[in-house]
C-alpha positions in Angstrom: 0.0 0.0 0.0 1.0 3.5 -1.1 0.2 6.5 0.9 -2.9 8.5 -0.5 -2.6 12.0 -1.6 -4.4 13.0 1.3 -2.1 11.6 3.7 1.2 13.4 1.8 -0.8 16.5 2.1 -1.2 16.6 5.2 2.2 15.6 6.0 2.8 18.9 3.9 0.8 20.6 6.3 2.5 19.7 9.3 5.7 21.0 7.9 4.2 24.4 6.7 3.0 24.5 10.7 6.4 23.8 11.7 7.8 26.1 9.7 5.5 29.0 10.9 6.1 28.0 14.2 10.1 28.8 14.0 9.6 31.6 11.6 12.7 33.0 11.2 14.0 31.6 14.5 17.1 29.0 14.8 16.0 25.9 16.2 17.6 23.6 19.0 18.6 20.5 18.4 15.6 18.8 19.1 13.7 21.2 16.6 16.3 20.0 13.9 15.8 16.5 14.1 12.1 17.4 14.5 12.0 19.2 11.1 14.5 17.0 9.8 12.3 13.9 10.3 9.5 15.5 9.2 10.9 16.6 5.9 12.9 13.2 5.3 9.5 11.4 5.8 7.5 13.3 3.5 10.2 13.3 0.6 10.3 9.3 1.2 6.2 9.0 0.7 6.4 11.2 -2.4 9.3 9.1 -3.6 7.9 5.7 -3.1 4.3 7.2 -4.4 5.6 8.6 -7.4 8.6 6.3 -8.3 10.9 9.4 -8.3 14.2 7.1 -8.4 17.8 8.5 -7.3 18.1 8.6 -11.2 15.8 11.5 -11.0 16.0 13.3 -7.6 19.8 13.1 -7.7 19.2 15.6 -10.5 16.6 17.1 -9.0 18.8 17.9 -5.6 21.7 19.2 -7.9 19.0 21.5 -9.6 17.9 22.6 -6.8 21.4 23.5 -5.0 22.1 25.9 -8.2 19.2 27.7 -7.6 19.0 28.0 -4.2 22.7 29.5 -4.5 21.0 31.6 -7.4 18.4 32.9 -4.9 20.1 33.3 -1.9 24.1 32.9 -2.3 24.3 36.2 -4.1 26.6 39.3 -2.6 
Protein backbone atom coordinates (compact mmCIF):
# COMPACT_ATOMS: atom_id res chain seq x y z
CA UNK A 1 0.00 0.00 0.00
CA UNK A 2 0.96 3.48 -1.10
CA UNK A 3 0.20 6.53 0.88
CA UNK A 4 -2.87 8.51 -0.53
CA UNK A 5 -2.56 12.00 -1.57
CA UNK A 6 -4.41 13.04 1.32
CA UNK A 7 -2.06 11.65 3.71
CA UNK A 8 1.16 13.44 1.79
CA UNK A 9 -0.76 16.48 2.14
CA UNK A 10 -1.22 16.57 5.23
CA UNK A 11 2.17 15.56 6.03
CA UNK A 12 2.81 18.93 3.95
CA UNK A 13 0.80 20.61 6.29
CA UNK A 14 2.46 19.66 9.31
CA UNK A 15 5.65 21.00 7.95
CA UNK A 16 4.24 24.42 6.68
CA UNK A 17 3.05 24.48 10.75
CA UNK A 18 6.37 23.75 11.70
CA UNK A 19 7.85 26.14 9.71
CA UNK A 20 5.50 28.98 10.92
CA UNK A 21 6.07 27.97 14.18
CA UNK A 22 10.06 28.80 13.96
CA UNK A 23 9.61 31.58 11.60
CA UNK A 24 12.72 33.05 11.19
CA UNK A 25 13.97 31.64 14.51
CA UNK A 26 17.09 29.03 14.84
CA UNK A 27 16.04 25.93 16.22
CA UNK A 28 17.57 23.63 19.00
CA UNK A 29 18.62 20.49 18.36
CA UNK A 30 15.62 18.84 19.07
CA UNK A 31 13.70 21.21 16.63
CA UNK A 32 16.34 19.98 13.92
CA UNK A 33 15.77 16.54 14.10
CA UNK A 34 12.12 17.38 14.47
CA UNK A 35 11.99 19.16 11.05
CA UNK A 36 14.55 17.01 9.76
CA UNK A 37 12.31 13.95 10.30
CA UNK A 38 9.54 15.45 9.21
CA UNK A 39 10.90 16.56 5.88
CA UNK A 40 12.95 13.19 5.32
CA UNK A 41 9.54 11.39 5.80
CA UNK A 42 7.49 13.33 3.47
CA UNK A 43 10.18 13.29 0.58
CA UNK A 44 10.27 9.32 1.18
CA UNK A 45 6.18 9.02 0.72
CA UNK A 46 6.42 11.17 -2.36
CA UNK A 47 9.35 9.08 -3.63
CA UNK A 48 7.91 5.73 -3.10
CA UNK A 49 4.34 7.23 -4.39
CA UNK A 50 5.62 8.60 -7.43
CA UNK A 51 8.63 6.33 -8.25
CA UNK A 52 10.94 9.36 -8.29
CA UNK A 53 14.24 7.11 -8.36
CA UNK A 54 17.82 8.47 -7.35
CA UNK A 55 18.09 8.58 -11.21
CA UNK A 56 15.83 11.52 -11.03
CA UNK A 57 15.96 13.32 -7.57
CA UNK A 58 19.83 13.08 -7.66
CA UNK A 59 19.18 15.55 -10.46
CA UNK A 60 16.62 17.06 -9.03
CA UNK A 61 18.76 17.88 -5.65
CA UNK A 62 21.72 19.19 -7.94
CA UNK A 63 18.96 21.49 -9.58
CA UNK A 64 17.89 22.59 -6.79
CA UNK A 65 21.42 23.52 -5.01
CA UNK A 66 22.08 25.93 -8.23
CA UNK A 67 19.22 27.67 -7.58
CA UNK A 68 19.01 28.05 -4.20
CA UNK A 69 22.71 29.52 -4.51
CA UNK A 70 21.03 31.59 -7.45
CA UNK A 71 18.43 32.93 -4.89
CA UNK A 72 20.05 33.27 -1.91
CA UNK A 73 24.11 32.94 -2.25
CA UNK A 74 24.35 36.25 -4.14
CA UNK A 75 26.64 39.25 -2.63
Amino acid sequence: MRPTSTKIIEDINRIINAVRIAGDNALDDDGKKAMSDMIAFTCYELRRKYELTSQYFFIAECNAQRKYGEEYDKE
